[in-house]
Each structure stands twice: as C-alpha cells, then as structure tokens.
C-alpha positions in Angstrom: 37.4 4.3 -40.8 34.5 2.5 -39.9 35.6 1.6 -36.5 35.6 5.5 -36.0 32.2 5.7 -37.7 30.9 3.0 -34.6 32.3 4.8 -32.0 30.5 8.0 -32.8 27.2 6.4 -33.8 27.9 4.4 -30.1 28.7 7.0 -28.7 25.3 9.2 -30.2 23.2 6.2 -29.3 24.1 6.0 -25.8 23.9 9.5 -25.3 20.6 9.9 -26.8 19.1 6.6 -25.1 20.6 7.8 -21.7 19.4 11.9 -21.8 15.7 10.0 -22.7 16.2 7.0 -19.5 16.9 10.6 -17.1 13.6 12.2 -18.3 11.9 8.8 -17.6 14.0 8.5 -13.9 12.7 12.3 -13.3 9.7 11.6 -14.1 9.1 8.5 -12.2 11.0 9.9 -9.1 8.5 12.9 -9.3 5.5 10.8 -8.9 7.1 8.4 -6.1 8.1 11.5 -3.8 4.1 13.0 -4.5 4.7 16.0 -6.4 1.4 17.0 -7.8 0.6 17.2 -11.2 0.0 21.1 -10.8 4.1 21.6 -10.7 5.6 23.6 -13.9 8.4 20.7 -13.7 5.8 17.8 -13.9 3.5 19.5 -16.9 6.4 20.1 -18.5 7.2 16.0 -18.0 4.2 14.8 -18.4 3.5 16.6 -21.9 6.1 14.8 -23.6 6.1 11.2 -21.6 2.4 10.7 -21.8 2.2 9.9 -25.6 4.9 7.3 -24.3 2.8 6.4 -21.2 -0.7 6.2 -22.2 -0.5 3.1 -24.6 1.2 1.2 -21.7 -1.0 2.4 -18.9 -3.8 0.2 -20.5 -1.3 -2.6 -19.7 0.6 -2.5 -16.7 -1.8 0.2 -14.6 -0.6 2.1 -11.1 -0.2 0.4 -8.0 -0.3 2.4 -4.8 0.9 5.3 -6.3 3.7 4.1 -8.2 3.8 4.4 -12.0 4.9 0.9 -13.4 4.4 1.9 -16.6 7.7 4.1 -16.1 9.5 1.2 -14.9 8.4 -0.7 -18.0 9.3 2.5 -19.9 12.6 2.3 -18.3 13.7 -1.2 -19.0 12.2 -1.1 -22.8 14.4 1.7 -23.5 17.6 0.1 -22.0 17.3 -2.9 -23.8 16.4 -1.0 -27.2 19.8 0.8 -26.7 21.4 -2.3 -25.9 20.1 -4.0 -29.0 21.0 -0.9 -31.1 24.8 -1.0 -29.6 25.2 -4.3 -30.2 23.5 -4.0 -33.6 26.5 -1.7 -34.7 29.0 -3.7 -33.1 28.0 -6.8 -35.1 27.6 -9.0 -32.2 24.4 -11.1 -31.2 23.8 -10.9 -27.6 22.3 -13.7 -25.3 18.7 -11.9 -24.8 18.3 -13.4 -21.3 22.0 -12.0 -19.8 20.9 -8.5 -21.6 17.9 -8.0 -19.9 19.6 -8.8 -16.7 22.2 -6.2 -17.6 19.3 -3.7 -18.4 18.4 -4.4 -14.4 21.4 -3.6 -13.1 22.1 -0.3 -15.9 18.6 0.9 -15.0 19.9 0.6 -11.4 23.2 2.4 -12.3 21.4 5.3 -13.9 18.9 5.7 -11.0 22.9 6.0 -8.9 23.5 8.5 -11.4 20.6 10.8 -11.5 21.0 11.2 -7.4 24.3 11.6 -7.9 24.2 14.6 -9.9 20.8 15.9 -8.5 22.7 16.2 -5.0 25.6 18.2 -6.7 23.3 20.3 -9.1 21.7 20.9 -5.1 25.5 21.6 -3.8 26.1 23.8 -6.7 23.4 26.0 -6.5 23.0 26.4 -2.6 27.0 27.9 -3.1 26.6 30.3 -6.2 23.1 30.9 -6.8 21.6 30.7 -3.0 18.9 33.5 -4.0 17.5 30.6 -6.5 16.4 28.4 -3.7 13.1 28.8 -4.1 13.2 28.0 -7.8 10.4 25.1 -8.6 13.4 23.4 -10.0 15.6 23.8 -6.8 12.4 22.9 -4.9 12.4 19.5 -6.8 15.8 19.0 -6.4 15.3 19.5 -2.9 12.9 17.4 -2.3 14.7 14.4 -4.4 17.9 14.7 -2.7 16.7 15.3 0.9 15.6 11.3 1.6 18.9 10.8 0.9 20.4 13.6 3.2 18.3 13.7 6.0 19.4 9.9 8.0 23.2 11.0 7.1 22.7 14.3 8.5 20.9 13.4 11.4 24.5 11.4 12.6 26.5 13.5 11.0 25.6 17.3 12.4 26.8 20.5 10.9 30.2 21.7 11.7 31.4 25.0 11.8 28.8 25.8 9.2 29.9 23.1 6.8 27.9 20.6 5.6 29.6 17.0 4.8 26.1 14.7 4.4 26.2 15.6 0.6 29.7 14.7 0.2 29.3 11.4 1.9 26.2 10.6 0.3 28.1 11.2 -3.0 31.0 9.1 -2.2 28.5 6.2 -1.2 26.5 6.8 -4.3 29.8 6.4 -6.8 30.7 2.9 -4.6 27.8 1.9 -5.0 27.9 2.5 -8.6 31.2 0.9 -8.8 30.2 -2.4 -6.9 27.4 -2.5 -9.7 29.6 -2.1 -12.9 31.9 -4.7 -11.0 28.8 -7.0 -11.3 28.3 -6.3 -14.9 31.8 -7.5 -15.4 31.5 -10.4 -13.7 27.7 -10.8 -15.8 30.0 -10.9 -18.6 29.1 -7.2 -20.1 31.2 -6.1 -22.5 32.7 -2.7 -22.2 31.1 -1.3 -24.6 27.7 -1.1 -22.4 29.3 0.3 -19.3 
C-alpha cells in the first residue's frame, strides 16, 4: 500500500515540479529571443514569476539581456524536486552527483519544451491555420523558427511538404536520449528520469 502511495505522490511531485520548470523555460526563452514586455504572453508570465524573480534579481542581476535569475530559478527548482523525490523514497542522495543531474534534467526539459513547441507549431499550422496570427502562435513561431530555419535552408520544401520540423524533432528526441543515457551512466536512479 504504501509503495502505491509513493508512486502517486512521485508521480504528483514531478508533475507539479515539471508544469512550474516549463513556465520558468517559457519564460526565460521569451526574454532570450527579445519579446517585449508589452506581449499578452509575457504579462501574463511575468505576473506570476516576478514574486519568484525579484528576491533573486537583487542577487544574481541580468547580463546582456539574459535573465540569470531564471537560470538560478531553474536549477533551485530541479534540485527541490529532486530532494522531495528522494525524500519519499527514503534514500539520501550524494548532493554534489544531484546537482550535476539537475544540469543535465534542466537540459532535458529545455529538449523537451522545443520539442513540443515545434509540434504544438505543426499541429496548429494543419488544423487551425486561420489561428496563425494568434500571439500564442506568434510566440511559438518565433521559438521554434531558430531551430527550423538552418534545416530548412538544406532541406527545401517538397511538393508542398515540409520535413525540417520532423527532422528537427527526431534530432531533438536523440538528443534527449544521448542525455538520459548520461544520467545512467551518472548513476541516476530511475526514478528521476
């Protein structure tokens, strides 16, 4: 019974931890790319991250227009999931190896978000094309396209079919896989992957 008690509580905490680590990702994203703070998207952000933000802006301040605070952010929460999963599993893990895990999760989920921001982008340009100029499907658009455009550019469109996103996807998930490999080999137990 309690075994099935862990799994869901593990299963809540990573959920919750991970919906919180995409906000921050957006968010962070959104200010590397240059989207101005007047964008519904970003106000929306911004209004719940900068309670987070502002206490650790007097700390680590911007650099050239990237938000290290968010980065900071980033790999606090990571490790204060970590913690919390271990926690319920009853184990104590070596502090230094977690934080190096944290790296290479952060990393994961930053694989992650473009890999589902490129098939939201997919998704909506084939069912909903009269919502491409949505401020969302502008963001998404202007996330996914650094990613697009040096693919495309060797990879032209045939017969009206588009393959960059598909190959970008399929790198994204290798990618992804090559880093999980190295957790393994880190020693990461399964339960963080």
């Amino acid at each position: 019974m309690l075994s099935i008690i862990q799994a869901i509580l593990s299963f809540f905490i990573s959920v919750s931890f991970s919906l919180i680590i995409y906000i921050v990702i957006f968010q962070f994203l959104l200010e590397v790319v240059g989207t101005g703070h007047h964008h519904p998207i970003r106000q929306y952000l911004l209004r719940y991250t900068q309670p987070l933000l502002d206490p650790i802006h007097r700390i680590i301040p911007n650099y050239r227009e990237v938000d290290f605070a968010l980065l900071a952010v980033l790999f606090l929460l990571e490790n204060l999931k970590l913690i919390l999963l271990f926690t319920l599993a009853w184990q104590v893990p070596n502090l230094l190896l977690m934080m190096l895990w944290s790296i290479f999760l952060i990393f994961n989920s930053f694989l992650d978000f473009f890999f589902f921001a490129i098939l939201f982008r997919v998704l909506i340009s084939w069912i909903l094309p009269i919502y491409s100029n949505h401020p969302s499907t502008q963001i998404i658009y202007i996330l996914t396209e650094p990613l697009l455009k040096p693919i495309r550019k060797r990879l032209p469109v045939r017969k009206g079919f588009d393959w960059t996103p598909i190959i970008v996807m399929i790198g994204l998930k290798v990618i992804s896989m090559i880093t999980t490999y190295s957790l393994v080999l880190l020693g990461a137990p399964r339960m963080i992957l």
